[in-house]
C-alpha positions in Angstrom: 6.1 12.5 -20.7 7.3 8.9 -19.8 7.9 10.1 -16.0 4.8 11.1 -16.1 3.0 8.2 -17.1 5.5 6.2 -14.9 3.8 8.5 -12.0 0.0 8.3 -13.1 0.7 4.3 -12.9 1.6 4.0 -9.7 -0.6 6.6 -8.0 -3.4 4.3 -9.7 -1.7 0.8 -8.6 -1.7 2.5 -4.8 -4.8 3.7 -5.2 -6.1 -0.4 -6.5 -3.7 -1.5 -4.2 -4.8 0.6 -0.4 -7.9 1.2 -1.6 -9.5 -1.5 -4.1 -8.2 -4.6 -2.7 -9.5 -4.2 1.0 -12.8 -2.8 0.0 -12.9 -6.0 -2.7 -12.1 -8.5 0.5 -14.3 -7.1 2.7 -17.4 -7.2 0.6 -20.8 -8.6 2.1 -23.5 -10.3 1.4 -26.2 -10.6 3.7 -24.6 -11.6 7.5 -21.9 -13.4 5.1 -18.1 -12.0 4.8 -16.9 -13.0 1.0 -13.2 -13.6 2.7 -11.3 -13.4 5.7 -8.9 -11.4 7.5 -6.2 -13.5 6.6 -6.7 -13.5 3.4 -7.1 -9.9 2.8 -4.0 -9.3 4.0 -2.6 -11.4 2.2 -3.7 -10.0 -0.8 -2.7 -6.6 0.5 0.6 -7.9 0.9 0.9 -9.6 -2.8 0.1 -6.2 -4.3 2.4 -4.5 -2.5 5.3 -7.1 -3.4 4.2 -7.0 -7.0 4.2 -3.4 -7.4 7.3 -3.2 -5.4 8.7 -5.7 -7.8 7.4 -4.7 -11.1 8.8 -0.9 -10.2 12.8 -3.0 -9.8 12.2 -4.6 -12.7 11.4 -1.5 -14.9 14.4 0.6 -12.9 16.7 -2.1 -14.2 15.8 -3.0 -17.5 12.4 -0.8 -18.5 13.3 2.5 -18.7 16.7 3.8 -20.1 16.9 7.6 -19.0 18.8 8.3 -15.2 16.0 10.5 -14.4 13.2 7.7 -15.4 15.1 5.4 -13.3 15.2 7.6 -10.2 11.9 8.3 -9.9 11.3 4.0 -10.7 13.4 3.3 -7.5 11.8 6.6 -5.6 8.4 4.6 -5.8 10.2 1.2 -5.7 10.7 2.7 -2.2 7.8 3.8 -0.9 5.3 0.7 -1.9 8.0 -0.8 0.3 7.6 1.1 3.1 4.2 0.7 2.8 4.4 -3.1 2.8 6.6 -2.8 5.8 4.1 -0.8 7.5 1.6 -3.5 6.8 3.7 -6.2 8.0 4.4 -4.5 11.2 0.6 -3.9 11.7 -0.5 -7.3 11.1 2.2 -8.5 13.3 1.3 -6.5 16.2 4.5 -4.7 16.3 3.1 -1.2 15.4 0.0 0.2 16.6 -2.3 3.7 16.6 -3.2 3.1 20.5 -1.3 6.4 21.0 -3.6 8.4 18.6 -6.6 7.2 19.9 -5.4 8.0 23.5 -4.7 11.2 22.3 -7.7 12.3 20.1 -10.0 11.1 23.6 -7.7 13.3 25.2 -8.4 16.4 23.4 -12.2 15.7 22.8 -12.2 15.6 26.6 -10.6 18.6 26.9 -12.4 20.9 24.4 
């Protein structure tokens, strides 16, 4: 049941953390952006520290079971892929101009 809970948690903390902190910084009012680019990544990037962090800190002294554990470091791992992949897209080091090349590609050639 615990490993369980342990997984609803996270698949709502990447849901609040992909989904509800971009949509949150890029709300509108009028012609008028409530924040900036900067600072929505920013935010993007704190959340995915603070999950990454809160998911160590309940591997190592949270949870007690090996299993429990596991699966605390399995997602431990992936929110920090996740920020990695964010850091290397805002840094221009990784980008989709491959994909768009390609989907043009095929819709030309349908």
């Amino acid at each position: 049941m615990r490993r369980f809970c342990i997984t609803v948690v996270n698949c709502a903390l990447q849901a609040v953390v992909l989904v509800g902190i971009p949509e949150i910084a890029g709300v509108q009012l009028w012609d008028w952006r409530i924040s900036s680019v900067p600072i929505a990544q920013m935010l993007l990037f704190w959340g995915l520290a603070l999950v990454v962090a809160g998911n160590a800190f309940a591997a190592l002294f949270g949870v007690h079971s090996r299993k429990e554990r596991k699966l605390c470091w399995e997602w431990a791992a992936v929110f920090a892929i996740l920020l990695g992949v964010e850091y290397a897209l805002a840094h221009g080091w990784l980008n989709f101009n491959w994909l768009k090349e390609t989907l043009l590609w095929l819709q030309n050639h349908r």
